[in-house]
C-alpha positions in Angstrom: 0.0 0.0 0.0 1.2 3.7 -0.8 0.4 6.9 0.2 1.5 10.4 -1.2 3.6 11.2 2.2 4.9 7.6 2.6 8.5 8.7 3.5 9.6 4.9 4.1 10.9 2.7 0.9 9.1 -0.6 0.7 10.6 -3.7 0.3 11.0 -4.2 -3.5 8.9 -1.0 -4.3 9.5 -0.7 -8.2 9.8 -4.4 -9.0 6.5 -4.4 -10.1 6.9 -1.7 -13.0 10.9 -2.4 -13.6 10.5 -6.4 -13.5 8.0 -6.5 -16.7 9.1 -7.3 -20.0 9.1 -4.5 -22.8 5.5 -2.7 -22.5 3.1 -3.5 -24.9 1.5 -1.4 -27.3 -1.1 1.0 -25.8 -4.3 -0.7 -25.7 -7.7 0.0 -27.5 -9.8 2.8 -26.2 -12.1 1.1 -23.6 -9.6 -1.4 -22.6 -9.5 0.3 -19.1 -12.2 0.1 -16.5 -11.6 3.0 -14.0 -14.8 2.5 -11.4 -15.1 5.4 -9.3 -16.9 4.8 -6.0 -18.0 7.8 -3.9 -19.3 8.1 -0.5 -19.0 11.4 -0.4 -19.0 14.7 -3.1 -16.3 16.5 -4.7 -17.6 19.7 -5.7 -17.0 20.3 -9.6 -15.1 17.0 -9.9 -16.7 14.6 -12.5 -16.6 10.7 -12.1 -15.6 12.0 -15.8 -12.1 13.7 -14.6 -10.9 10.6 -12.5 -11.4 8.2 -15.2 -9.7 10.6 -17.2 -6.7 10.9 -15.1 -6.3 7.3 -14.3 -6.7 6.5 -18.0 -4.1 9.5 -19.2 -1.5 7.3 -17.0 -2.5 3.6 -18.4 -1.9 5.1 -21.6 1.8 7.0 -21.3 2.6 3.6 -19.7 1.3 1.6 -22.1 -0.1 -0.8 -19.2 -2.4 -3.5 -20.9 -6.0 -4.0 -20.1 -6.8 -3.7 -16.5 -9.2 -2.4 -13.4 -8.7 -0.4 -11.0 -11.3 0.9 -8.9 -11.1 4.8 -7.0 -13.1 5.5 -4.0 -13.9 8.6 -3.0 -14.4 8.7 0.9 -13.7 11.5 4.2 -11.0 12.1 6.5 -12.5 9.4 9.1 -12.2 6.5 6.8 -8.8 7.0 5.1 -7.4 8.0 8.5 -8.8 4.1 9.7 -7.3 3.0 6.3 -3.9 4.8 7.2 -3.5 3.7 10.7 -4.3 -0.1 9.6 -2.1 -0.4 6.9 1.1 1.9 7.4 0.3 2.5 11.1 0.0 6.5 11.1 -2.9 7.8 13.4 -3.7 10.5 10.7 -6.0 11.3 7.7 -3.7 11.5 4.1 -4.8 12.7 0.6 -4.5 9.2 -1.1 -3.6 5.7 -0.7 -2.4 3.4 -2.7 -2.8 -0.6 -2.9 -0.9 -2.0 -5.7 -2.4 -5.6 -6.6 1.3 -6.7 -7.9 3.6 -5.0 -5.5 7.0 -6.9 -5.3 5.7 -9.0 -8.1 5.8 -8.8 -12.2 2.6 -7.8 -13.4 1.5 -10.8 -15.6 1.5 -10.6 -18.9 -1.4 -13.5 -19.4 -4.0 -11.4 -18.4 -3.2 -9.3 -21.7 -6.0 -8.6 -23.7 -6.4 -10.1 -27.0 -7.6 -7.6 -29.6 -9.9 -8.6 -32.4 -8.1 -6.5 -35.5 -11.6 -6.6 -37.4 -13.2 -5.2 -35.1 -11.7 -3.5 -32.5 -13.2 -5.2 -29.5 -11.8 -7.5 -27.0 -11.7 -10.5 -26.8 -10.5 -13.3 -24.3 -8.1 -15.8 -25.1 -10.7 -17.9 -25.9 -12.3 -16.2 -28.3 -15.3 -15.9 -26.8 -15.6 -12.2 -26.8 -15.7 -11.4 -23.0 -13.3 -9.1 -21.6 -10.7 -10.0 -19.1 -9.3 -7.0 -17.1 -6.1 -7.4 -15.1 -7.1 -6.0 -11.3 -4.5 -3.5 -10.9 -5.6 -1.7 -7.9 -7.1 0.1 -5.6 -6.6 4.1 -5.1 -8.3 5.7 -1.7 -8.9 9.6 -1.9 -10.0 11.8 0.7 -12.3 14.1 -0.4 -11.9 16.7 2.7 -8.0 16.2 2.6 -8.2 17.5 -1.0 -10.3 20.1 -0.3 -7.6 22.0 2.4 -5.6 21.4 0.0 -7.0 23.4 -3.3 -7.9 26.1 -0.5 -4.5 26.2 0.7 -3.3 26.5 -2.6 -5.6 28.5 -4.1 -5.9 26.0 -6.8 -9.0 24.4 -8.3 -10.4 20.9 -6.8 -10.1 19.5 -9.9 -6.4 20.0 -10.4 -6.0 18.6 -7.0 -7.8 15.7 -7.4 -6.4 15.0 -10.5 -2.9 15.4 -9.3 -3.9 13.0 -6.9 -4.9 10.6 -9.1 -2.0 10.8 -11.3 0.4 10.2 -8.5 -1.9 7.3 -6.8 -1.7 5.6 -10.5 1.8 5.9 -10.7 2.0 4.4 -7.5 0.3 1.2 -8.1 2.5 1.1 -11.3 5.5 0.4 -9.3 6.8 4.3 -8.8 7.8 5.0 -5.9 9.8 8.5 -4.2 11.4 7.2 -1.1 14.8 8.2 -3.0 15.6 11.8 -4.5 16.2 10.0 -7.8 12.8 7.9 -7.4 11.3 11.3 -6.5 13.2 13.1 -9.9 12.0 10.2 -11.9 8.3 10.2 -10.6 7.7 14.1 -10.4 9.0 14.4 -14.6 5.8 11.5 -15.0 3.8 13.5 -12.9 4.2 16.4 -15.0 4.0 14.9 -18.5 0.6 13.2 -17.4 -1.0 16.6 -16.2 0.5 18.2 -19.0 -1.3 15.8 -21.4 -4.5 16.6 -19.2 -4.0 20.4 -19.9 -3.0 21.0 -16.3 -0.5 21.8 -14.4 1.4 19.9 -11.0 -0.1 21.8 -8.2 1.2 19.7 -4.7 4.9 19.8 -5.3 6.3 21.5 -1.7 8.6 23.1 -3.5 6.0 24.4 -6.2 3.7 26.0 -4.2 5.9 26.5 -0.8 3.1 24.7 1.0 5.1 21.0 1.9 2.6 20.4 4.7 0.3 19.3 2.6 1.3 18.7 -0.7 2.9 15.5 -2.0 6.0 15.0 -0.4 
């Protein structure tokens, strides 16, 4: 599991990205399913501009078909989430649980793409979709909130920021390192950029390390 202010490495932290063969090509529009739970609003944030970020990632990574689902929740719940899983009695911006951490993301659960006509199929032909569970991303709405206020930023580019940097997580980056760090800001940027925004929670962007990613 991850978290924008994990300061710890994990044991075998970019395995899961640097241990895979040569990506594939980037898949077929559609090939993603990004399902965004929400138990709470996000005023002016779409369902629309999650997908979009998580999807924006998948894509400059050329990461096969997979799922990975996004809840939106409050300060209570990811602070309980938090405290269970990385043992800080606090409320964060967003966690991360990779499905594959330490592992090689398996290139089986590829999707085989029908050439004719574009859809996907399984390997047996049969014409139903197999997504690789890729995993989970835990976002606080209230947490984001301070955040944009702080910054005097949108919710939106918050969120999305957020996103971007949770997917990145569960893809194997990591910034326990300054050259982990180096390497996982420039993907940061390059994914907002595509988005038409800009980063927003680097500390040494907006001054405001406290509670920005770090």
């Amino acid at each position: 599991m991850r978290t924008s202010d994990d300061p710890e490495p994990r044991p075998q932290s970019g395995s899961a990205r640097e241990s895979r063969e040569a990506p594939p090509a980037a898949p077929i529009h559609g090939t993603w399913r990004i399902a965004v739970h929400r138990r709470t609003r996000l005023a002016g944030v779409t369902r629309g501009l999650i997908q979009r970020a998580a999807r924006q990632v998948l894509r400059r990574e050329s990461v096969p078909a997979c799922e990975v689902s996004v809840l939106v929740t409050r300060d209570p719940e990811i602070r309980e989430l938090n405290r269970a899983w990385r043992g800080v009695d606090a409320p964060t911006d967003v966690l991360s649980f990779p499905q594959w951490e330490g592992v090689p993301i398996p290139a089986e659960a590829v999707l085989i793409e029908d050439r004719a006509s574009q859809a996907p199929l399984s390997p047996e032909g049969t014409g139903e979709a197999r997504f690789l569970p890729l995993g989970d991303l835990v976002i606080s709405a209230e947490t984001a909130a301070v955040q944009a206020e702080t910054l005097g930023v949108p919710l939106d580019a918050v969120v999305a920021h957020l996103v971007v940097h949770g997917m990145l997580h569960l893809l194997g980056y990591d910034h326990a390192s300054k050259r982990d760090e180096r390497k996982m800001r420039s993907r940061e940027g390059e994914v907002l950029e595509a988005l038409g925004l800009h980063p927003v929670l680097w500390p040494d962007g907006g001054g405001i390390a406290k509670v920005g990613l770090h």
